[in-house]
VEXDREN-2710 file (C-alpha; in Angstrom, 1 decimal):
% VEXDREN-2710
k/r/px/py/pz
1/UNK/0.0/0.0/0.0
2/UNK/2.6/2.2/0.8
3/UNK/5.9/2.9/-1.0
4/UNK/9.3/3.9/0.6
5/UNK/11.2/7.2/0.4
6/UNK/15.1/7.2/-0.6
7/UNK/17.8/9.4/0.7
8/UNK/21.1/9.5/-0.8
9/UNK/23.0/10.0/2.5
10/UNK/26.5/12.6/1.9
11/UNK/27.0/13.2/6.0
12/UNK/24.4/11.7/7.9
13/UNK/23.0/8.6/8.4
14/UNK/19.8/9.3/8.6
15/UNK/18.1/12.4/6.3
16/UNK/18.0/15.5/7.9
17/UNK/14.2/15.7/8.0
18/UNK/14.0/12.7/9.7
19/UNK/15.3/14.4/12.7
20/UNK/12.5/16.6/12.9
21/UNK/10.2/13.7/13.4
22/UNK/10.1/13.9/17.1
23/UNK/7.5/15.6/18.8
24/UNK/7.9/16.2/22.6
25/UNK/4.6/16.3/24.9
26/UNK/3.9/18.0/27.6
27/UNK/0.7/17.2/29.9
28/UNK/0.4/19.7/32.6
29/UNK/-2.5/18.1/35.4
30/UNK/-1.7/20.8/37.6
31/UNK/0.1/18.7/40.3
32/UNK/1.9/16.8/38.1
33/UNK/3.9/17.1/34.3
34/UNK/3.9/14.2/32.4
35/UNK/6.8/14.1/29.2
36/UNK/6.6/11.9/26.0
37/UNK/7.1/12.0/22.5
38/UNK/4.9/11.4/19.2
39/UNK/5.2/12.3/15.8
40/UNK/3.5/14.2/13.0
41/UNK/1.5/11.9/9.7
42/UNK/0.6/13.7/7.1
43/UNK/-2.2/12.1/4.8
44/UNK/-3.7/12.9/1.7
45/UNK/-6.4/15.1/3.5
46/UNK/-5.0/16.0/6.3
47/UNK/-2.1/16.3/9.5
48/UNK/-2.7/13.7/12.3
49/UNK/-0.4/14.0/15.5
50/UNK/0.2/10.2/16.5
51/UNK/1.6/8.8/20.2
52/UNK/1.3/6.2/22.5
53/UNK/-2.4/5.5/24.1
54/UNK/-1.2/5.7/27.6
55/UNK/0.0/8.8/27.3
56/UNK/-3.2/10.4/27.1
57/UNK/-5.0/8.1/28.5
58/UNK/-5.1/7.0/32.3
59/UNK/-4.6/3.2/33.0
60/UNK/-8.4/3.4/33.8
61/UNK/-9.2/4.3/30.2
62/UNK/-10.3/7.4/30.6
63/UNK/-8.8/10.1/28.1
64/UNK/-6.6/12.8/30.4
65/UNK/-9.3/16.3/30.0
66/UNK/-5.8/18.5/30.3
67/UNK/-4.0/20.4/28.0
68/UNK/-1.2/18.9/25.8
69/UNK/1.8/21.1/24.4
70/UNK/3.4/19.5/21.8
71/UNK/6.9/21.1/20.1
72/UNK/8.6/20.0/17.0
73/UNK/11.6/21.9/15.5
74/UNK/11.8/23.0/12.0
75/UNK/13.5/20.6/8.6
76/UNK/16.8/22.1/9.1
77/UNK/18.5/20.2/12.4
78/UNK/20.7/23.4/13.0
79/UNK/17.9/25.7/13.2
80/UNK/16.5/27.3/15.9
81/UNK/13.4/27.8/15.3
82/UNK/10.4/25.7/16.3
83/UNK/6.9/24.8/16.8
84/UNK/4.5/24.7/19.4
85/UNK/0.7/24.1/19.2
86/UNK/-2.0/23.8/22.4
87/UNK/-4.4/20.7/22.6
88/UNK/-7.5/21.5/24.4
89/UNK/-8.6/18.2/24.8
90/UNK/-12.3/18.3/25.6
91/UNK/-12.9/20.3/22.3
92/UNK/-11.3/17.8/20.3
93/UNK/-12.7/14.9/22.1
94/UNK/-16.2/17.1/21.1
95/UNK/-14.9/17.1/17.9
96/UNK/-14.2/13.9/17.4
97/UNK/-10.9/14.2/16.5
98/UNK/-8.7/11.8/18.7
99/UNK/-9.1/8.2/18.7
100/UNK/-7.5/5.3/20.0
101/UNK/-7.1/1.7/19.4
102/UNK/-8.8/-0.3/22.6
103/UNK/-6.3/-3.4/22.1
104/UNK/-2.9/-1.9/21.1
105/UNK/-1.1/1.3/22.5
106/UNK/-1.9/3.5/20.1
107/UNK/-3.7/7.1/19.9
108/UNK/-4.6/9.8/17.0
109/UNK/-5.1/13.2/17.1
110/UNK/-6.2/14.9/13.4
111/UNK/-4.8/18.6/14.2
112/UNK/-5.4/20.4/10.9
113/UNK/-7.5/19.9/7.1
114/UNK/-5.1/20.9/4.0
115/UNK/-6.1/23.4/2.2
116/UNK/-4.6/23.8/-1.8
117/UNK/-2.6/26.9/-2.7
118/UNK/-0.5/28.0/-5.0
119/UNK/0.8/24.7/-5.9
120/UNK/1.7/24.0/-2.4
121/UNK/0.1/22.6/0.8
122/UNK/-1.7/25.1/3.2
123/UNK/-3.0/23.3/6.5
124/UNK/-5.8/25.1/8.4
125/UNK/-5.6/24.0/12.3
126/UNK/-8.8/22.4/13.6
127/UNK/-10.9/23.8/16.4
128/UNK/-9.3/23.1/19.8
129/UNK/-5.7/23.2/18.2
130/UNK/-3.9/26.8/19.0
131/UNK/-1.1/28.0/17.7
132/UNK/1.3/29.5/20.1
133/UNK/4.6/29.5/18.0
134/UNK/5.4/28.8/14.7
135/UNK/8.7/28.3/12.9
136/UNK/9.8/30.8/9.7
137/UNK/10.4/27.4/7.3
138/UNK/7.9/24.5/7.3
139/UNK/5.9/24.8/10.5
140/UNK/5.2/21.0/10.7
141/UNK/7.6/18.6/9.5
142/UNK/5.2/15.2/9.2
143/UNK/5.9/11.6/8.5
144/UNK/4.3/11.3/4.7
145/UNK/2.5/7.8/3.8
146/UNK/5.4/6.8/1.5
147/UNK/8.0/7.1/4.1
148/UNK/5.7/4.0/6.1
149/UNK/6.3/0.2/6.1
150/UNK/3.4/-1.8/7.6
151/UNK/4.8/-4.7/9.7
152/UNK/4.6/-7.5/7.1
153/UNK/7.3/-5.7/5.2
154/UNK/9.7/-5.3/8.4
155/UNK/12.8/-6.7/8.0
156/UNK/14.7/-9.0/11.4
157/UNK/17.8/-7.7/11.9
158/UNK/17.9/-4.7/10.2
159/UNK/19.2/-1.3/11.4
160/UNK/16.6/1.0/13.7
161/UNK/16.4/4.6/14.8
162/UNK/14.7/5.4/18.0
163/UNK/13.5/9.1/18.3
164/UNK/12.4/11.1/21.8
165/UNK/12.6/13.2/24.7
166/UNK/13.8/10.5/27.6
167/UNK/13.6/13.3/29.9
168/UNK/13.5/10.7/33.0
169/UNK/17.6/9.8/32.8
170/UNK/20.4/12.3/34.1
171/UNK/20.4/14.1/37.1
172/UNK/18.3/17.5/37.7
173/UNK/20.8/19.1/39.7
174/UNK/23.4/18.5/36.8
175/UNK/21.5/19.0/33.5
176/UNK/23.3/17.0/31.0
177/UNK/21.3/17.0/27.8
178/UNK/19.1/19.7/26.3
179/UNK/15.3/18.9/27.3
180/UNK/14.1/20.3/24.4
181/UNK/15.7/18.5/21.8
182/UNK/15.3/14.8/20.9
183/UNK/18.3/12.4/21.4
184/UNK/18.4/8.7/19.1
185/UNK/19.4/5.4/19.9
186/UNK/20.3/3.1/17.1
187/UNK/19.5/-0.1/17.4
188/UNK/17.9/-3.2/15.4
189/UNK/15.0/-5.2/14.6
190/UNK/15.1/-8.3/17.0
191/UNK/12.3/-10.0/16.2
192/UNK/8.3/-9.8/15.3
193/UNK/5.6/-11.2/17.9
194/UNK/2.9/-12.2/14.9
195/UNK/0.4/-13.6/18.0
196/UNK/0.9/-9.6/19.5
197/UNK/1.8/-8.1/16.3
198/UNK/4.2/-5.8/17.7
199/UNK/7.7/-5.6/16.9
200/UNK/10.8/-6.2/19.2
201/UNK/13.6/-3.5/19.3
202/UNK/17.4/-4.2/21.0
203/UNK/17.5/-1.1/21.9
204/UNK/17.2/0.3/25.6
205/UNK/13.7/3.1/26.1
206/UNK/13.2/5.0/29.0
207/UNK/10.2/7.3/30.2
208/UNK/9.4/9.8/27.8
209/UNK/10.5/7.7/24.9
210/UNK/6.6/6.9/24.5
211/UNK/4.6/7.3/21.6
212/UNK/8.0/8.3/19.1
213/UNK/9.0/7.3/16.1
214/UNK/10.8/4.4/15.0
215/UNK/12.3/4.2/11.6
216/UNK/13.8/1.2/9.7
217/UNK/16.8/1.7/7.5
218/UNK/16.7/-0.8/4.7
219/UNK/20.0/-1.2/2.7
220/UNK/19.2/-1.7/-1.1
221/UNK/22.2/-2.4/-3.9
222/UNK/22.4/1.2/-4.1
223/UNK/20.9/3.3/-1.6
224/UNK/19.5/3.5/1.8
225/UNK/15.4/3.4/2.3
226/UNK/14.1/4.8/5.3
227/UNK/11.2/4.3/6.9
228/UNK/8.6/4.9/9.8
229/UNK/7.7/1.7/11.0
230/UNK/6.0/2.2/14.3
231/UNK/5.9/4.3/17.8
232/UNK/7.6/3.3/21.0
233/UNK/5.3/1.6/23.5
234/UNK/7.3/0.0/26.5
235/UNK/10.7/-1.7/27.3
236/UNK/11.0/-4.8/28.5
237/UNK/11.9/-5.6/31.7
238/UNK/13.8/-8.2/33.1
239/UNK/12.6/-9.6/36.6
240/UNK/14.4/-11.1/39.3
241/UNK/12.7/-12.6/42.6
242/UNK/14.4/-12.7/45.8
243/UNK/13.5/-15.5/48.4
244/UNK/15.0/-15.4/52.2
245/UNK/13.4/-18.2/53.0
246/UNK/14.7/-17.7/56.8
247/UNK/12.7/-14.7/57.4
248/UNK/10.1/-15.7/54.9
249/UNK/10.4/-12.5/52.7
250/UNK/10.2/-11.7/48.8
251/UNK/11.8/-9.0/46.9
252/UNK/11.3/-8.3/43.3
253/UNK/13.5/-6.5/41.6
254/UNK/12.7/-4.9/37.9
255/UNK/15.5/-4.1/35.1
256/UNK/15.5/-2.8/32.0
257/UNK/16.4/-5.8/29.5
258/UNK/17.6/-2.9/26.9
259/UNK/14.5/-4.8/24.3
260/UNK/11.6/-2.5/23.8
261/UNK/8.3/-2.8/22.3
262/UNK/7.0/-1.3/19.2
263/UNK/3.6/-0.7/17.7
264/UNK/3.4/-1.1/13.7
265/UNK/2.0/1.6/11.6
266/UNK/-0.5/-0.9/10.8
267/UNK/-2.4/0.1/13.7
268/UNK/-2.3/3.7/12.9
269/UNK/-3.9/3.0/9.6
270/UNK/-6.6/1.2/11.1
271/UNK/-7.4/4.5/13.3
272/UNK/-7.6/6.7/9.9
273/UNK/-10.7/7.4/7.3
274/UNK/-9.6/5.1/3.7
275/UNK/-9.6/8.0/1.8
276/UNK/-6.6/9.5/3.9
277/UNK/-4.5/6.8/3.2
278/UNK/-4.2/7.8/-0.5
279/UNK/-1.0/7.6/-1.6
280/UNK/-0.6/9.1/-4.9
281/UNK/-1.2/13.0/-4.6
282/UNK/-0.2/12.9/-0.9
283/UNK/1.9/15.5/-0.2
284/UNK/5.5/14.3/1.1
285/UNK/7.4/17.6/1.9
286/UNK/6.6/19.1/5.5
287/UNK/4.1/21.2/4.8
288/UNK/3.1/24.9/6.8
289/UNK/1.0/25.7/9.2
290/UNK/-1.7/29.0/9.3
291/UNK/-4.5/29.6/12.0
END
């Protein structure tokens, strides 16, 4: 259904708008500020904001009624200039604009309807999407349908980007990376659950990796493909159980295992009207944003 985008990589090793993927979240409750990361899709119709379920959801199942910040930085990795848009939650849940999948960790948000102009893209934001700053050059940069692989077509063993704001490691009092840009991991496809369908990374996630992006880098005779092929969900953990029998006590102790889990763009697709999924006339470049 979906075809791949090519890069001919000169510095890099990924393209340079692939680093703009990331999207960091902020969820403010008052009390309490919640971080994670998601990612722009644009469709033939329309942008969608896409992250992990529990993030805006409660492990009740109830949809967090509190505003969402989300910031994305512009094409160019060494510019300064970013994005930032305000979800008001209960008027998009009015809306019906966000969705979710009830069996796998998964949650849409439609932000904005293109408009056509002048040959180019023009995206209108939706009502309960404000924005509060926008960056000079390509206001959004979004994942476009080509640059997808569904999980049938995800190759074991190959080479995997992890995108995100892990804002949970380091220490406060010693700041030692920039909270507001994304940091990688590199890592590869260990294996596919087909009973789960969900796909297994090596490669170590940490709160606030949730709901990013995940891309594939497949290595053709001559060139590099890459592609989106799912959104963080969870790390593995690896469980050990103490026993002193003498004084009849149990401790369990919980690791990382450095495997995560990963939920295919298939089940993004699922969450999206047919006729968004249209490939041809889809546009692929990052497209800007008016009010």
């Amino acid at each position: 259904m979906v075809h791949s985008s090519v890069y001919s990589a000169l510095e890099r090793a990924l393209p340079e708008d692939n680093l703009a993927y990331p999207v960091l979240v902020t969820i403010n409750s008052g009390s309490d500020t919640t971080f994670a990361s998601g990612f722009f899709l644009n469709t033939a119709k329309s942008v969608y904001f896409v992250t992990a379920r529990h993030v805006l959801y409660d492990p009740q199942g109830k949809l967090r009624a509190v505003p969402v910040e989300l910031i994305s930085h512009a094409k160019k990795f060494d510019d300064v200039g970013k994005t930032r848009l305000l979800l008001d939650i209960p008027s998009l849940t009015i809306g019906g604009s966000i969705v979710s999948q009830p069996t796998h960790d998964v949650a849409v948000i439609k932000i904005a309807s293109a408009e056509p102009g002048n040959g180019s893209r023009k995206l209108r934001t939706i009502n309960g999407v404000v924005v509060l700053e926008s960056a000079m050059e390509h206001a959004i940069v979004g994942v476009a349908l080509q640059s997808t692989k569904t999980i049938k077509d995800v190759l074991v063993s190959n080479q995997v980007f992890v995108f995100g704001y892990p804002k949970s490691i380091g220490i406060t009092t010693e700041p030692q990376i920039d909270p507001l840009r994304p940091l990688l991991k590199t890592g590869i496809v260990s294996g596919i659950n087909h009973a789960t369908q969900r796909i297994i990374l090596d490669c170590a996630i940490y709160p606030g990796n949730s709901g990013g992006p995940v891309v594939e880098v497949t290595n053709e005779p001559s060139k590099k493909v890459f592609n989106v092929i799912g959104l963080v969900s969870q790390f593995i953990p690896f469980v050990q159980v103490w026993e002193n029998k003498t004084f009849h006590s149990v401790n369990t102790e919980i690791n990382n295992s450095g495997y995560a889990v990963v939920e295919p763009m298939d089940f993004v697709f699922s969450l999206l009207p047919p006729e968004e999924l249209i490939v041809d006339g889809a546009e692929s470049t990052p497209p800007n944003v008016t009010k």
